[in-house]
N, C-alpha and C positions, 0 to 999 in steps of 0.2 A: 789709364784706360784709353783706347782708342775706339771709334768706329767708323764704316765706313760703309760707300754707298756708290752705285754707280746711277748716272746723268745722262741724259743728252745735250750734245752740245748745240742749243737752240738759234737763234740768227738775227742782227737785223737791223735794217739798211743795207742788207750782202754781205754783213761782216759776222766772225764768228764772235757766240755770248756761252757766258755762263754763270747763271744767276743763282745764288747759294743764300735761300731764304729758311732758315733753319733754327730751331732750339739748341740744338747743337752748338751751333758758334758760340752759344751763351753759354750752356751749362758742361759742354763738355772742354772747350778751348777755350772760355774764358774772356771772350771779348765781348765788351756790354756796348749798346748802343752809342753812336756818337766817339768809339772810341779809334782813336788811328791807326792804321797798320800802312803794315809795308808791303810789296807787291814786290817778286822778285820770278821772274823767267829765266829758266835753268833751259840747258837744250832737249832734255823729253820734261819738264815739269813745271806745275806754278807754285811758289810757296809762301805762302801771306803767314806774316808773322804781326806781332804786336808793333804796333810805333811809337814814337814821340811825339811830344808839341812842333814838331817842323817838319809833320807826316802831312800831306796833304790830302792821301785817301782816307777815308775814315768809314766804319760799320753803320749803314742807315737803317732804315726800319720800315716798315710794312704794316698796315692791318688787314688780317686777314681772319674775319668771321669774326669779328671784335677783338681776337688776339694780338697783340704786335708781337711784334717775330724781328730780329736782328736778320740784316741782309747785306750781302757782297754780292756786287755786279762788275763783271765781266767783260768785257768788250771787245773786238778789233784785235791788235795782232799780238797780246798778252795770251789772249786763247789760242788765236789761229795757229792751227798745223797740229792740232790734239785729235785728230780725228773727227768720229762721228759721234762717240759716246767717251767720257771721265769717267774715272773714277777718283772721287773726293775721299780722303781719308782726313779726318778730325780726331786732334789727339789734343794734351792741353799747355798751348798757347802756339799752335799752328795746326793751319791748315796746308793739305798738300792735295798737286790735283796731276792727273797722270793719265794719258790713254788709257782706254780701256783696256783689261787683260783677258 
């Protein structure tokens, strides 16, 4: 099962963000809080997969409205050159992220 969503791609310190605060990461691609992934820029895309124990990013977490919520943040030049808007597509055990279409 896949879904997908488009973003804007928000800013800051000048540099481009995009922060993927979602259920989704959990129950649809499988990654639970605290766990590592990996971070790979392609020439149009970003695609964060599962990691290892010698993954240094890892899935953090958020509350919001008493819920916590799994989160992936974004920053600097991982994003930069995606435009003004992504689109995130979540399938299960990656996430892809792509100019807007």
């Amino acid at each position: 099962m896949k879904a997908k969503q488009t973003q804007k791609v928000g800013s800051v310190l000048g540099k481009a963000r995009v922060c993927l605060w979602n259920r989704k990461i959990e129950t649809l691609v499988g990654f639970t809080i605290g766990q590592p992934i990996n971070i790979k820029r392609n020439p149009k895309s970003v695609v964060i997969t599962a990691g290892n124990g010698d993954s240094t990013r890892k899935v953090s977490r958020v509350k919001n409205k008493g819920n916590v919520l799994p989160v992936i943040d974004l920053k600097g030049p991982i994003v930069e050159g995606l435009g003004s808007h992504v689109d995130v597509t979540f399938s299960p055990g990656l996430i892809e992220i792509r100019p807007a279409s």
